[in-house]
N, C-alpha and C positions, 0 to 999 in steps of 0.2 A: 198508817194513819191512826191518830188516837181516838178513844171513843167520845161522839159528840154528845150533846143531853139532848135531851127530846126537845126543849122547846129552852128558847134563849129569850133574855130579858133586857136586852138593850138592842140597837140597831145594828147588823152583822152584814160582814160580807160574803159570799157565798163562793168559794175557790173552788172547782171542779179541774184540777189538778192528777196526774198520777206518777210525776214525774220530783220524785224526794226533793232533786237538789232545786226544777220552778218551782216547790213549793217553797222549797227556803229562801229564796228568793224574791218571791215577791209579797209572802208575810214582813220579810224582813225591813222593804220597800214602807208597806203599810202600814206597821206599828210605827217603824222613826218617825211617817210624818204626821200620824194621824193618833200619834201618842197612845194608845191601844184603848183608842174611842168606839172603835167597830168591834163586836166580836168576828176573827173568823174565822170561819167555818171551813176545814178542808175537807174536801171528801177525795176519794179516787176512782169512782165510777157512778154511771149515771144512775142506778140502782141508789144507792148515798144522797147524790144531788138532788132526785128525786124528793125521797123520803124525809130529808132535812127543811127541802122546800114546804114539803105540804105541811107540816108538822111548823114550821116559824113562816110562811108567809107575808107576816104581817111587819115581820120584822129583817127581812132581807130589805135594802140599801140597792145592791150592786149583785150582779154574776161576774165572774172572772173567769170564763172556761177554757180549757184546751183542746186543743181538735182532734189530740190521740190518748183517744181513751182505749181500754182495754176492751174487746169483743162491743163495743159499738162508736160511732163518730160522736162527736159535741151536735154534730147539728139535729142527729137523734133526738139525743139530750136534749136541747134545749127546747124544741120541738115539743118533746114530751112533758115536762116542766108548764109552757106554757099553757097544757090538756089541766094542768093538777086547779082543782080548788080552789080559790084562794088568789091566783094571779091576776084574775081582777075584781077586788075588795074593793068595797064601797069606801073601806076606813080608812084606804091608802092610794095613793093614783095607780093607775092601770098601769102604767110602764116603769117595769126593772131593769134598767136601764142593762146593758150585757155587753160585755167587753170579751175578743175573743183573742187569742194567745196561742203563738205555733211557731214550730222551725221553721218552716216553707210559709209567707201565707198567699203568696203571689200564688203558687200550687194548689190554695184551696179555694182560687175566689168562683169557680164555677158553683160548689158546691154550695159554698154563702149569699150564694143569691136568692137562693129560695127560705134563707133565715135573717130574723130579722136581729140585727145589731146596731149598736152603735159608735163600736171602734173596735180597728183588730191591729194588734200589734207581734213581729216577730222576734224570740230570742235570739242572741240577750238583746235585751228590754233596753232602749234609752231612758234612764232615767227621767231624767225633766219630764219628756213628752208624756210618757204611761205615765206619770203623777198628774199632769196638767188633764189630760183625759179621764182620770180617776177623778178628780175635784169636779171636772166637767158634770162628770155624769152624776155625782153625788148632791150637787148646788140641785139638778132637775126632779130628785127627790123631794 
């Protein structure tokens, strides 16, 4: 993954990815439709997701996580994220809306009950739908 800047200057989307080819993927999805109006942000483990969050808060839009990350799950992640600073700002609504993304996800809904989301989608991606729920969640920004 390339090196991010410390803090970004437009509204970004936040991809917790570690898997190359769903990263190419579903940047690939977001720039055609969204004409590269978001920055965004890939990271490949929650240590990144973290530190990219707390560091632009302000400026994350969306999460797009994966549920296999290296040496911890997404729901860690995300979990953890929601402890960081920043996640609820007076200067931006409380809810970052989080979209979760997996091989299996029927496999992981015990797990997703105790986090909060609000759309999980399985590789490969339908198109339409994962755009239609991207736009969803973006209009709630």
């Amino acid at each position: 993954m390339s090196e991010l800047p410390d803090i970004v200057n437009r509204p970004a989307i936040l991809i917790v990815e570690n898997n190359q080819e769903n990263s190419r993927v579903l940047t690939g999805l977001l720039n055609k439709n969204y004409n590269n109006f978001y920055y965004l942000a890939i990271v490949d483990n929650k240590k990144s997701a973290i530190d990219f969050f707390s560091k632009n808060s302000k400026a994350i839009h969306l999460i797009i996580a994966s549920t296999a990350l290296p040496g911890l799950d997404c729901f860690t992640a995300i979990n953890e994220i929601k402890k960081v600073e920043g996640w609820q700002d007076e200067k931006r609504p409380a809810h970052v809306p989080i979209i979760i993304v997996c091989d299996d996800f029927k496999n992981h809904l015990e797990k997703l009950k105790d986090v909060s989301y609000d759309a999980g989608f399985e590789y490969p991606l339908l198109e339409t739908k994962f755009l239609k729920e991207v736009e969803r969640c973006l209009q709630r920004k």
